[in-house]
DRENDO-1510 file (C-alpha; in Angstrom, 1 decimal, always signed):
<recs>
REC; n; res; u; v; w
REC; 1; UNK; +258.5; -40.1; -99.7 .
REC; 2; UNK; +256.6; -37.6; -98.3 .
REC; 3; UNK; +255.3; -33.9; -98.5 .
REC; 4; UNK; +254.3; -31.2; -96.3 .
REC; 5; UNK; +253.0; -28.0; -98.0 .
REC; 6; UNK; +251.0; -25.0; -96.9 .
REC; 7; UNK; +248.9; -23.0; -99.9 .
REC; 8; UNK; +251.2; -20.4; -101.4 .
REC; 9; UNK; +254.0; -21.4; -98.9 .
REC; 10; UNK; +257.0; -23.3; -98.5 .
REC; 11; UNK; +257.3; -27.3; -98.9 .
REC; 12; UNK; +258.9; -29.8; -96.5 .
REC; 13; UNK; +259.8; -33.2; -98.2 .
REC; 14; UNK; +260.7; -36.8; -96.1 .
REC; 15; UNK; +261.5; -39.8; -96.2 .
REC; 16; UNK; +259.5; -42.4; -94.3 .
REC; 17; UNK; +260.1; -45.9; -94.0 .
REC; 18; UNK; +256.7; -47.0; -94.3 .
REC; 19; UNK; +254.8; -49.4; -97.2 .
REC; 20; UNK; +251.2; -47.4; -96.7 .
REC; 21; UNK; +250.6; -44.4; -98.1 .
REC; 22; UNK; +248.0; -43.4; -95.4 .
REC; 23; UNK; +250.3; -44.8; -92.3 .
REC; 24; UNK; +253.8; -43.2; -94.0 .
REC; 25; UNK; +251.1; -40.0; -94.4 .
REC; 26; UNK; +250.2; -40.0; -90.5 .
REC; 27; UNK; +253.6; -41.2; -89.2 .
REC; 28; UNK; +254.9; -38.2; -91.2 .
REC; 29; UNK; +252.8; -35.7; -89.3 .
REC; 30; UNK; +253.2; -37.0; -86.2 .
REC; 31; UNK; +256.9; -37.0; -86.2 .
REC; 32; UNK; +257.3; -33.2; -87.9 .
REC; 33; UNK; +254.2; -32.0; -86.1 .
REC; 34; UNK; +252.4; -30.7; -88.8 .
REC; 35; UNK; +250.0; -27.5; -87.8 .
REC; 36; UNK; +246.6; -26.6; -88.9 .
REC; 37; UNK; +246.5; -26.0; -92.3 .
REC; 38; UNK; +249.5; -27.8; -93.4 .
REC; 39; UNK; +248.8; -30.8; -95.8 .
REC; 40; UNK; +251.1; -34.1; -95.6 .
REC; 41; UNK; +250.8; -36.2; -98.3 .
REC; 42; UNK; +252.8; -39.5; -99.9 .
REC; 43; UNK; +254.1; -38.3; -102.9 .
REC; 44; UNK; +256.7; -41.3; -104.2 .
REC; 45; UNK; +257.3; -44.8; -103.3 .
REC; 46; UNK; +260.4; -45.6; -102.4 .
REC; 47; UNK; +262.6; -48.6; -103.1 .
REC; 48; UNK; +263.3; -50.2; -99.2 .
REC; 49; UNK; +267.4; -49.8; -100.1 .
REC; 50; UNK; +266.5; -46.4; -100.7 .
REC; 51; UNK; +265.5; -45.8; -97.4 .
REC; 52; UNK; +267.9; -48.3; -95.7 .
REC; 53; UNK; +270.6; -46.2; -97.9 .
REC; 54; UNK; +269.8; -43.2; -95.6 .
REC; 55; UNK; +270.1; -44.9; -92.8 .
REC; 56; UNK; +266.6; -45.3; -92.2 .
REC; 57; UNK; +264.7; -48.6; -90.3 .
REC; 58; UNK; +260.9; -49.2; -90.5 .
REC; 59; UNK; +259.0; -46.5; -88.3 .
REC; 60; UNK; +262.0; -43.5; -88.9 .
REC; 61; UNK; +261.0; -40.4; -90.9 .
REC; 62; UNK; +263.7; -38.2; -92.3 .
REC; 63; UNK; +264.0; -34.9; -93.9 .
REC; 64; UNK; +265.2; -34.6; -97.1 .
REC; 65; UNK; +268.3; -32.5; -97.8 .
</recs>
């Protein structure tokens, strides 16, 4: 799971389907295009049903609702 935030503003959580931290980190803000000043970060690791649970397959990120 992972987390886009901006100092003193709103944050974005995801699901990735990724077993790095630092590759779940970049796939993340690649695929929600993450501006300048924005910090993406892993913030829980998932179980892989989890993720299949949501629909997910290796490589997909997902918003969480």
């Amino acid at each position: 799971m992972v987390r886009a935030s901006r100092l003193g503003g709103m944050a974005r959580t995801f699901y990735v389907y990724e077993l790095e931290d630092n590759k779940a980190a970049d796939l993340a803000r690649t695929a929600i295009a993450a501006t300048t000043g924005e910090t993406v970060e892993a913030v829980k690791l998932l179980e892989i049903h989890e993720l299949e649970d949501q629909g997910l397959k290796p490589g997909d990120v997902k918003q969480y609702s």
